[in-house]
C-alpha positions, 0 to 999 in steps of 0.5 A: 628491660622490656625485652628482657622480660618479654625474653623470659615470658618466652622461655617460661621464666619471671624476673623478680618483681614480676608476676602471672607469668604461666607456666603449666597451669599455674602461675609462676610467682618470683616476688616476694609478695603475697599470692593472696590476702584471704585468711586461710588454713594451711594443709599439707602433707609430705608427698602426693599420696597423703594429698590426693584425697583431699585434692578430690574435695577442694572446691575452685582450686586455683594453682601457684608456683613458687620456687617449684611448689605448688600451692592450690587455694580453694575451699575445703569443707567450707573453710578457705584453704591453702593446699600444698606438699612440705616435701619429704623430711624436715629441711624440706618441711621446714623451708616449705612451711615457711614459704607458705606463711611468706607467701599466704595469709595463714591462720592456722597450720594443718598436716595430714599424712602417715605415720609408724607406729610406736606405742604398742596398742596402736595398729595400723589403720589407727589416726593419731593426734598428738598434743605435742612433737620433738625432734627425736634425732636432733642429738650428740653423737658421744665418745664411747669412753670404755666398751659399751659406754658413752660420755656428753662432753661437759660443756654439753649439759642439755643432753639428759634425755636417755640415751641409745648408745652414742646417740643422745638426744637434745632440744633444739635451738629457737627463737620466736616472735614472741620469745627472740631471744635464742632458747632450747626447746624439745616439745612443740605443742599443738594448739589447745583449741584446735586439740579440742575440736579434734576431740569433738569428732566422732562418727569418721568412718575409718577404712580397714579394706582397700584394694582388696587388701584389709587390716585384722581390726578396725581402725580408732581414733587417738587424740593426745599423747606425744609424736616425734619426727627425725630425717629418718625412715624407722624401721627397727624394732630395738630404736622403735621400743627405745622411741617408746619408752623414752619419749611416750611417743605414739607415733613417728615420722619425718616432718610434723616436729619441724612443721611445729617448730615453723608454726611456734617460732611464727606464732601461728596455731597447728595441729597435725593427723597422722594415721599408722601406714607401719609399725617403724619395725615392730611388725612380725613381718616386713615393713607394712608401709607398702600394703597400707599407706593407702589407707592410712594416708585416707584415714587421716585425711577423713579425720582431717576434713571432719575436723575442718567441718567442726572447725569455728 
């Protein structure tokens, strides 16, 4: 057995059961234990763009691997945090949101990344922070049953949201510590307290200029109204305006409903800031996504670390 470790150090890999083996910088844990038992806030974001601000700010970063994520812990603004990237999508968000609260002691989840816009008096630039996610594409696919019409099968009775041609959208199966028992659910909510907390900030300079590429207006500030989140990237006008008036979403993207729905069935509080990189295809032009994510990505880590400077 000994040689069989000894072997595995060698080539950059840990048995299970085994840890502190580095690889890259940082440790390479196979266990399933805990990496640390300091009560921290989990930060994530969706890929590197988002995080690259507040990597800047972190303050004695210490790095983890776990099944090919890192995790970097430290302090931000003060609070002890746990910084890591949920991956692009809601598998990806899912499972990574879930390693973390296996691995961490997590007390509160925070996303900060980018978004599109969906309600039409939002711009890019903007932050939002909405007080509650669902999971637009969880739905029926129908039977077109005569041109132009779709039809639920009967034994399909959750799907009384409207729909947009085949496509019907349904909540999706749960459980929870505190509710085990399997139930349906559409709408994952924010935390009360840190929604509040959200509201108190004030003051956060939000960008309209970056690398000699601006926004028309300044950016604002949103908190409250509705997100939704789907394995999609939206970039249609006609979906954009259904996404609106069906749900009265402010904004869409690809991961915070499942990071909610990971957080609900844990019972741990969260939140989510995500600021407008493009307008999901309602814009004149082409997708804006390319010329402001950088922007967007910073505005919403700003109104981030205000928030965890206010946070009690």
């Amino acid at each position: 057995m000994a040689g069989n470790v000894l072997a595995a150090a060698a080539i950059g890999l840990s048995l299970t059961g085994c840890v502190g083996v580095y690889k890259g910088g940082a440790v390479a844990i196979n266990s399933s234990t805990r990496l640390d038992d300091t009560p921290r806030i989990a930060v994530l974001s969706a890929f590197e763009p988002e995080l690259k601000l507040l990597l800047t700010r972190l303050q004695g970063p210490v790095k983890h691997s776990v099944n090919g994520v890192e995790f970097t812990t430290g302090t931000l603004e003060g609070k002890p945090v746990v910084l890591f990237l949920s991956g692009i999508s809601m598998t990806n968000a899912t499972m990574n949101t879930q390693l973390a609260l296996n691995r961490f002691r997590v007390t509160n989840i925070v996303f900060s990344g980018i978004a599109g816009g969906v309600n039409p008096s939002l711009h890019v630039g903007d932050v939002t922070v909405p007080a509650q996610w669902g999971q637009y594409l969880e739905v029926l696919m129908a039977r077109e049953t005569s041109p132009g019409k779709y039809t639920a099968p009967p034994f399909i009775t959750d799907a009384t949201l409207p729909n947009f041609g085949m496509m019907f959208p349904r909540p999706v199966e749960v459980r929870s510590a505190a509710r085990p028992e399997i139930h349906r659910k559409f709408w994952f909510e924010a935390d009360a307290k840190m929604l509040e907390v959200a509201r108190s900030i004030r003051n956060v300079d939000l960008a309209n200029c970056s690398a000699g590429k601006c926004l028309p207006r300044k950016p604002q500030l949103v908190v409250g109204g509705n997100g939704v989140s789907g394995q999609a990237f939206m970039d249609n006008k006609a979906y954009r305006e259904y996404t609106y008036k069906t749900f009265q979403a402010n904004v869409l993207d690809m991961e915070t409903a499942a990071v909610g729905m990971v957080a609900y069935s844990n019972g741990v509080p969260f939140i989510a800031f995500r600021s407008l990189s493009d307008l999901a295809g309602g814009g004149d032009g082409e997708n804006e996504m390319g010329t402001f994510m950088g922007i967007a990505a910073d505005n919403s880590a700003k109104v981030m670390l205000a928030f965890l400077a206010a946070w009690k």
